[in-house]
SEFIZA-3560 file (N, C-alpha, C; in Angstrom, 3 decimals):
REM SEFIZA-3560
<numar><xx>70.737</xx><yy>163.029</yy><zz>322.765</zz><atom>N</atom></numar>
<numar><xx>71.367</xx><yy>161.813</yy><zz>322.320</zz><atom>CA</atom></numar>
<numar><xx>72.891</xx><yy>162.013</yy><zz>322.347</zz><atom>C</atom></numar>
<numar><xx>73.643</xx><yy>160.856</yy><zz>323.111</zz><atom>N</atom></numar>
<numar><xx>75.385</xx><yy>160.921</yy><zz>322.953</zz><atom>CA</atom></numar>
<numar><xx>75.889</xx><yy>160.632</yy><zz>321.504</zz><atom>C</atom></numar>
<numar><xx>76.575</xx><yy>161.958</yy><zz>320.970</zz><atom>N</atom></numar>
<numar><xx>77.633</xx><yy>161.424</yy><zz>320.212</zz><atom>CA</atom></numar>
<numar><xx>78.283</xx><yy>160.163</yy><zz>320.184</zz><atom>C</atom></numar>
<numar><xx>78.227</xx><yy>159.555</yy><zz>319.215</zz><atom>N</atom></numar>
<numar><xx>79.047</xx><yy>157.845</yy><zz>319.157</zz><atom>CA</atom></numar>
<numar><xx>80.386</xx><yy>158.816</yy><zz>318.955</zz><atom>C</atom></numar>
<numar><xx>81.557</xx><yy>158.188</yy><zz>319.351</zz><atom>N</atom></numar>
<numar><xx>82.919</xx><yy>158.329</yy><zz>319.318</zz><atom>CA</atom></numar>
<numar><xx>83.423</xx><yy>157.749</yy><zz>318.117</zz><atom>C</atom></numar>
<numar><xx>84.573</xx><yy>158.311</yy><zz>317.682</zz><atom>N</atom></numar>
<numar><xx>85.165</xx><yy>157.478</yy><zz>316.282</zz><atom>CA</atom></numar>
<numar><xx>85.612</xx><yy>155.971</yy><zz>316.768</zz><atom>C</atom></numar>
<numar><xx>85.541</xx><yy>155.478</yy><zz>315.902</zz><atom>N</atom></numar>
<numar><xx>86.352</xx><yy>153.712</yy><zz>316.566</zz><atom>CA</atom></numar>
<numar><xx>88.088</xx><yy>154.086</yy><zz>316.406</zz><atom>C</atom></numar>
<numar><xx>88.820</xx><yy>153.584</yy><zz>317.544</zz><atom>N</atom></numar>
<numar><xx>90.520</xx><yy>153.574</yy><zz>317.470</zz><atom>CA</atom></numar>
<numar><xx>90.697</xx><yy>152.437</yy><zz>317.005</zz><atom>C</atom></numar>
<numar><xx>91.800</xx><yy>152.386</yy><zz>316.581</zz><atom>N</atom></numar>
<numar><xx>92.584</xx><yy>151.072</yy><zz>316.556</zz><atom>CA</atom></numar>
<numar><xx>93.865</xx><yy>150.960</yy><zz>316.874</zz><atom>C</atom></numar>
<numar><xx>93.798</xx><yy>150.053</yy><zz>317.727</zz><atom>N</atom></numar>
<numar><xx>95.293</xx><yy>150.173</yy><zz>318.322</zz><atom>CA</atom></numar>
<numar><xx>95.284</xx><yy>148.543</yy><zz>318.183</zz><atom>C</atom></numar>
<numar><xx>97.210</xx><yy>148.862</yy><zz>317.961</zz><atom>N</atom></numar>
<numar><xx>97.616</xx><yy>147.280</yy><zz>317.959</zz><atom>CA</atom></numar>
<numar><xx>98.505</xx><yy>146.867</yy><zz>319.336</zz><atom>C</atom></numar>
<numar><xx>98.039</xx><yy>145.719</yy><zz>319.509</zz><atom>N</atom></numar>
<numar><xx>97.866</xx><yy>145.263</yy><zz>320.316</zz><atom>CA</atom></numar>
<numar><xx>99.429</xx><yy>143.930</yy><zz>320.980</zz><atom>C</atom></numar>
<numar><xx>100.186</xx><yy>144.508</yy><zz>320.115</zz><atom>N</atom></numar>
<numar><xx>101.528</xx><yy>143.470</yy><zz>320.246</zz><atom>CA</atom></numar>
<numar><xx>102.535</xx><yy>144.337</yy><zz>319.188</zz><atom>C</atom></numar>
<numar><xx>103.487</xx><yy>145.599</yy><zz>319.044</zz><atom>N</atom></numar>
<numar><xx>104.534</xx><yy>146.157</yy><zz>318.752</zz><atom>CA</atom></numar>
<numar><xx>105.711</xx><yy>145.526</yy><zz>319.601</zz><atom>C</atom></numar>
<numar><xx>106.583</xx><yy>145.640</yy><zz>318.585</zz><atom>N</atom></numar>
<numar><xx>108.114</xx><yy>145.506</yy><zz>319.236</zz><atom>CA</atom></numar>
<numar><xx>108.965</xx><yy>146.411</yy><zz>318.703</zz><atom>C</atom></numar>
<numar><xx>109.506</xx><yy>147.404</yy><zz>319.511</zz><atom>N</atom></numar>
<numar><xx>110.817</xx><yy>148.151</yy><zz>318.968</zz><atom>CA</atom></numar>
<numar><xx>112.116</xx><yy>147.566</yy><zz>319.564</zz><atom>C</atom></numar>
<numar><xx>113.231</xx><yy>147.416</yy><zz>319.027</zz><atom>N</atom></numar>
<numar><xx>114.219</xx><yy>147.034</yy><zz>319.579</zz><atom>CA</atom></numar>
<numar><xx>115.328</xx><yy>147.566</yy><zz>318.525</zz><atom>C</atom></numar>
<numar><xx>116.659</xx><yy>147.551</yy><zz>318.857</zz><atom>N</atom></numar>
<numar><xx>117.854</xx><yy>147.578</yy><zz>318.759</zz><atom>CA</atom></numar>
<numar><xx>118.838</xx><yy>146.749</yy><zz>317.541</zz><atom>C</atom></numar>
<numar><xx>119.429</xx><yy>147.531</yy><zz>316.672</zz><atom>N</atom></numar>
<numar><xx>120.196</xx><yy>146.838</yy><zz>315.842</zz><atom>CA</atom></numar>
<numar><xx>120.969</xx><yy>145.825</yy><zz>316.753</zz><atom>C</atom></numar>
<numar><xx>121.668</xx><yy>144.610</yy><zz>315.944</zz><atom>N</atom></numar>
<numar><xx>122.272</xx><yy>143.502</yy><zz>316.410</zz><atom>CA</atom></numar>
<numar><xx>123.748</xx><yy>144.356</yy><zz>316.503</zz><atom>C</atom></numar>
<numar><xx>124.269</xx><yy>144.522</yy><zz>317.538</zz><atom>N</atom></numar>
<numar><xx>125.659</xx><yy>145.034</yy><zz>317.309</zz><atom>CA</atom></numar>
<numar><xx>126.434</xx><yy>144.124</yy><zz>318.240</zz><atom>C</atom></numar>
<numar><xx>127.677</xx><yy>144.548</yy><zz>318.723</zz><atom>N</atom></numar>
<numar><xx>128.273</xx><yy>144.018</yy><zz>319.842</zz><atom>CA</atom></numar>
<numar><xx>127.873</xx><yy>143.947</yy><zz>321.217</zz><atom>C</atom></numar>
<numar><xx>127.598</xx><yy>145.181</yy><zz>321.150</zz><atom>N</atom></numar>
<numar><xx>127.278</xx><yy>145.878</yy><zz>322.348</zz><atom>CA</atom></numar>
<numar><xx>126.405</xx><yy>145.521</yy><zz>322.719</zz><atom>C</atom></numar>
<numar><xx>125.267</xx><yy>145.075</yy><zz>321.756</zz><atom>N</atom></numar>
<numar><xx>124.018</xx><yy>144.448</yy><zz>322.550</zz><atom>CA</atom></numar>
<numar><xx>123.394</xx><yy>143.525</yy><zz>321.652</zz><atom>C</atom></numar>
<numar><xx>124.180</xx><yy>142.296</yy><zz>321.589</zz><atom>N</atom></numar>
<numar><xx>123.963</xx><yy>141.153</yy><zz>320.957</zz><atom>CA</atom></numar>
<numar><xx>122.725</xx><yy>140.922</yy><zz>320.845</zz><atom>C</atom></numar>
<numar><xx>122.141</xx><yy>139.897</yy><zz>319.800</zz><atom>N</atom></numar>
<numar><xx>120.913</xx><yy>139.129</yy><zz>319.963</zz><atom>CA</atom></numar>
<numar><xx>121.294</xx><yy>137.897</yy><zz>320.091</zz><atom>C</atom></numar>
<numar><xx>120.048</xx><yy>137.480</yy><zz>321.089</zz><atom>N</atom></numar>
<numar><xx>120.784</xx><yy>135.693</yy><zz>321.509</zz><atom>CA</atom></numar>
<numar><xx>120.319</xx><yy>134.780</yy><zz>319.571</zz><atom>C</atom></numar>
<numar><xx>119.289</xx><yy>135.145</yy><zz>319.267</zz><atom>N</atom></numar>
<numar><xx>119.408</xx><yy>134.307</yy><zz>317.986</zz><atom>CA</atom></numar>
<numar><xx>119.297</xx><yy>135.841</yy><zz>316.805</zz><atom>C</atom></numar>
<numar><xx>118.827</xx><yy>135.266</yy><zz>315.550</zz><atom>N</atom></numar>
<numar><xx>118.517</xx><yy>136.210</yy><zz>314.611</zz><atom>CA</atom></numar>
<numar><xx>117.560</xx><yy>135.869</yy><zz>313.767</zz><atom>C</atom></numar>
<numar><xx>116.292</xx><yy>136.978</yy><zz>314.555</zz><atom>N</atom></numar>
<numar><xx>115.184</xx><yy>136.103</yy><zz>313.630</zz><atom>CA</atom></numar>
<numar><xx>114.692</xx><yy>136.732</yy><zz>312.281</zz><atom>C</atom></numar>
<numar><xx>113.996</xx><yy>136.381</yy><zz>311.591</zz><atom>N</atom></numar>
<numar><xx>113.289</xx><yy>137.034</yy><zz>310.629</zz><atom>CA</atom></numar>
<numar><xx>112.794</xx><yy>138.184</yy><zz>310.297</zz><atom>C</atom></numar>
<numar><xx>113.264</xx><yy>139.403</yy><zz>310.835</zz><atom>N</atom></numar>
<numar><xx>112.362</xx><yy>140.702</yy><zz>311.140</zz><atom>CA</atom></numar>
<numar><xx>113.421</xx><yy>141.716</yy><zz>310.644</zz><atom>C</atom></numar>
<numar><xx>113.053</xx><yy>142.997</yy><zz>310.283</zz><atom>N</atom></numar>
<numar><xx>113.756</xx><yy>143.843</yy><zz>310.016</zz><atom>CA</atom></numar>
<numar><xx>115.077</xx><yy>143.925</yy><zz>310.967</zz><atom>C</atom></numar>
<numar><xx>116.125</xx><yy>144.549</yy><zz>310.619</zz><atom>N</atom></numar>
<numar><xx>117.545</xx><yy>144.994</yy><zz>311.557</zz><atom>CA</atom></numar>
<numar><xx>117.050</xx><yy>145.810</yy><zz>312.485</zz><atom>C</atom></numar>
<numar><xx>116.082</xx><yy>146.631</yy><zz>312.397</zz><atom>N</atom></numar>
<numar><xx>115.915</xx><yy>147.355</yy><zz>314.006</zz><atom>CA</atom></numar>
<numar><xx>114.297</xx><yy>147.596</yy><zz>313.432</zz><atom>C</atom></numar>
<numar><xx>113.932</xx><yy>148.269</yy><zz>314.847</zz><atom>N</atom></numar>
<numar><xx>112.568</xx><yy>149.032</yy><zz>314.650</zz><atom>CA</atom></numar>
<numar><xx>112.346</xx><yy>150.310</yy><zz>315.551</zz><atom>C</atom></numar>
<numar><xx>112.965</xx><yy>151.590</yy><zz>315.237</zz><atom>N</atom></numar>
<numar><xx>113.279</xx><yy>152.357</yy><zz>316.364</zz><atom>CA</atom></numar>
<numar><xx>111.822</xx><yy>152.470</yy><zz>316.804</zz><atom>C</atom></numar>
<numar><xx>111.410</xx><yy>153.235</yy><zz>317.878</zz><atom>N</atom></numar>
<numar><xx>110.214</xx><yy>153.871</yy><zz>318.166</zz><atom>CA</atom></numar>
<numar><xx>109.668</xx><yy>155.429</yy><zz>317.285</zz><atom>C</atom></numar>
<numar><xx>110.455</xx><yy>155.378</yy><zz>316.984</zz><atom>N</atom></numar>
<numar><xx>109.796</xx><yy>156.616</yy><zz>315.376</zz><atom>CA</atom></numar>
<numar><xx>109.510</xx><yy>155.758</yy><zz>314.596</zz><atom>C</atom></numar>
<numar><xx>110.011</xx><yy>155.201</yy><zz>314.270</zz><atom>N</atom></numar>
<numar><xx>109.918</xx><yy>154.011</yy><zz>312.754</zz><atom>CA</atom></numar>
<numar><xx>108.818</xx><yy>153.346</yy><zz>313.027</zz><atom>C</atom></numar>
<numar><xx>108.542</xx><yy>152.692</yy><zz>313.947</zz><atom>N</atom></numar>
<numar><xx>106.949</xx><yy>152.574</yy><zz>314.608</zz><atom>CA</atom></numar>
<numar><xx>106.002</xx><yy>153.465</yy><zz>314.664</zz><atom>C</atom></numar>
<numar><xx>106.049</xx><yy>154.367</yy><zz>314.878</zz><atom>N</atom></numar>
<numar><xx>105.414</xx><yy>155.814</yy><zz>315.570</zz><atom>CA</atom></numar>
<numar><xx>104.993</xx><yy>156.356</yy><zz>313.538</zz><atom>C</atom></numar>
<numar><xx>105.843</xx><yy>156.472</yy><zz>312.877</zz><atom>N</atom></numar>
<numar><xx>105.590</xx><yy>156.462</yy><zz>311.686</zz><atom>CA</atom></numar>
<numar><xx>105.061</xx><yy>155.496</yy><zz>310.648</zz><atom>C</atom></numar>
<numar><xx>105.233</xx><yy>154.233</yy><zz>310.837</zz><atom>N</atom></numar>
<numar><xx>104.628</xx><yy>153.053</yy><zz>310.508</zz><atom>CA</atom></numar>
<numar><xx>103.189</xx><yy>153.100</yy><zz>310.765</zz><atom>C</atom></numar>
<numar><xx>102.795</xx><yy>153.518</yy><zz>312.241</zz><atom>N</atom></numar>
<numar><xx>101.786</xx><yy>153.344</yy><zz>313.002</zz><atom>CA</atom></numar>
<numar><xx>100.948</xx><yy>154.505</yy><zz>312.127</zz><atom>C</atom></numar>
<numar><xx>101.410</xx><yy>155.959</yy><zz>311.834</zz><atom>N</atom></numar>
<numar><xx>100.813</xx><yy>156.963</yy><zz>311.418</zz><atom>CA</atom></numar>
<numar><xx>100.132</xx><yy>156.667</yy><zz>309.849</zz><atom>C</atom></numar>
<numar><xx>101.747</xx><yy>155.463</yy><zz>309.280</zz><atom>N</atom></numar>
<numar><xx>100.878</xx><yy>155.312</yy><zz>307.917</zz><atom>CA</atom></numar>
<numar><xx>99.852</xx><yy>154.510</yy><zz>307.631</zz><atom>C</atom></numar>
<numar><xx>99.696</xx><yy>153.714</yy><zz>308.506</zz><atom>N</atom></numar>
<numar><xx>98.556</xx><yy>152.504</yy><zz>308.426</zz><atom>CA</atom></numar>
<numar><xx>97.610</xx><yy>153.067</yy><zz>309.226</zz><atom>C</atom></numar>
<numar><xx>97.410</xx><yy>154.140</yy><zz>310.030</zz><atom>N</atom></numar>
<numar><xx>96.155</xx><yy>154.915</yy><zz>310.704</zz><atom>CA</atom></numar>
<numar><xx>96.121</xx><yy>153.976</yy><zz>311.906</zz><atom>C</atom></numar>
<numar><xx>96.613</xx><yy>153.713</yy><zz>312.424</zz><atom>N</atom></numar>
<numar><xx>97.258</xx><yy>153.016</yy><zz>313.995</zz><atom>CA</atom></numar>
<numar><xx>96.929</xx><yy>154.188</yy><zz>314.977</zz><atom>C</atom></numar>
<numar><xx>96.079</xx><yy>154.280</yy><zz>315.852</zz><atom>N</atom></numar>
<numar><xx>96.365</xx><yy>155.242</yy><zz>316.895</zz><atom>CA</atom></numar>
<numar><xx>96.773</xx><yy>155.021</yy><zz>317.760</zz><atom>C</atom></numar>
<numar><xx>96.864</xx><yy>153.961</yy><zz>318.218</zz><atom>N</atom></numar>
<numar><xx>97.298</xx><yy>153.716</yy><zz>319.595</zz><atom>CA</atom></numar>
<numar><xx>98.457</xx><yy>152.295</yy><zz>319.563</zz><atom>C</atom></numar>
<numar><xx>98.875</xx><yy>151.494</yy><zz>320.268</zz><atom>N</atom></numar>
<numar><xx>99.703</xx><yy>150.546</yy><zz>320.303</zz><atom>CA</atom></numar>
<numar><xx>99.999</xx><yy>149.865</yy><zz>321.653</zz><atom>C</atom></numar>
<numar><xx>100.046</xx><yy>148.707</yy><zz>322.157</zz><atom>N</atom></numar>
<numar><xx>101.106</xx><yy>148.268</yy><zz>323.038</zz><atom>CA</atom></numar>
<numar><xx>102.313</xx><yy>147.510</yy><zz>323.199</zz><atom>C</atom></numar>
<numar><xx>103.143</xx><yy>147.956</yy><zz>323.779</zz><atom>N</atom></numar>
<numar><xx>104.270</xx><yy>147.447</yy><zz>323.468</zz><atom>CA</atom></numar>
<numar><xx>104.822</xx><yy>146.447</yy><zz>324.428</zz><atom>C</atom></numar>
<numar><xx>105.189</xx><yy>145.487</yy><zz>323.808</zz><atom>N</atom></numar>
<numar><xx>106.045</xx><yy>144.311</yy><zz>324.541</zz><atom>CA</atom></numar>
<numar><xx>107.230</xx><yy>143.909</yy><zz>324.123</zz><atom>C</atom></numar>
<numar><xx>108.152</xx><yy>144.226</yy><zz>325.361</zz><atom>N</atom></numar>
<numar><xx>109.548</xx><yy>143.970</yy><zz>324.958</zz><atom>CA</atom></numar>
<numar><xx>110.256</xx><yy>143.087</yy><zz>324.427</zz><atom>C</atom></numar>
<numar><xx>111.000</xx><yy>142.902</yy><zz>323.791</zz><atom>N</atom></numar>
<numar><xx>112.111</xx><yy>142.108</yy><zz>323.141</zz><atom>CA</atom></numar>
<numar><xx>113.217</xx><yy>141.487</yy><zz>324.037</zz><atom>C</atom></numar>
<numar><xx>112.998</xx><yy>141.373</yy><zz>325.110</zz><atom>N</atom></numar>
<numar><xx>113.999</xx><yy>141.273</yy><zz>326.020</zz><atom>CA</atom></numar>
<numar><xx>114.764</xx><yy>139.833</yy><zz>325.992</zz><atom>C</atom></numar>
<numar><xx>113.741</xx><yy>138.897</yy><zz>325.246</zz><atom>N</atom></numar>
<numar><xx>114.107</xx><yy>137.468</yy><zz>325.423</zz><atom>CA</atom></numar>
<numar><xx>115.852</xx><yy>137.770</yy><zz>323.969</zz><atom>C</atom></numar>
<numar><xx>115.207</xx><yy>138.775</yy><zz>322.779</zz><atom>N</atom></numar>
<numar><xx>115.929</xx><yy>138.578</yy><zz>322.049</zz><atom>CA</atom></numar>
<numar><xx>117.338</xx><yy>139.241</yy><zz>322.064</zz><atom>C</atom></numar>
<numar><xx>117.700</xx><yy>139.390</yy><zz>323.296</zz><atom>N</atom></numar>
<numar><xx>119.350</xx><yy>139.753</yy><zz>323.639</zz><atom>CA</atom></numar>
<numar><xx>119.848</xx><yy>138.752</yy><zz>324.784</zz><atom>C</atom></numar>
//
């Protein structure tokens, strides 16, 4: 008989992006924390038992 595998969970819509500075404006300013590095995720992800993630860029918001 096969071993059943543990269940993952991965989320399925992350965004890391960039403080609002000069250098790399945001076209608006929405509701969300000032940045979200990819550790800060990566650690976020570790505390809520997140294993996995995909990520979609922020690109509209500069």
């Amino acid at each position: 008989m096969a071993q059943a595998r543990p269940k993952m969970i991965i989320d399925y819509q992350v965004h890391a992006y960039a403080a609002n500075t000069p250098e790399r404006p945001w076209a608006r300013v929405p509701n969300r924390p000032e940045h979200v590095t990819g550790d800060e995720m990566v650690s976020a992800m570790d505390k809520f038992g997140i294993d996995g993630a995909i990520y979609l860029s922020p690109f509209s918001m500069y």
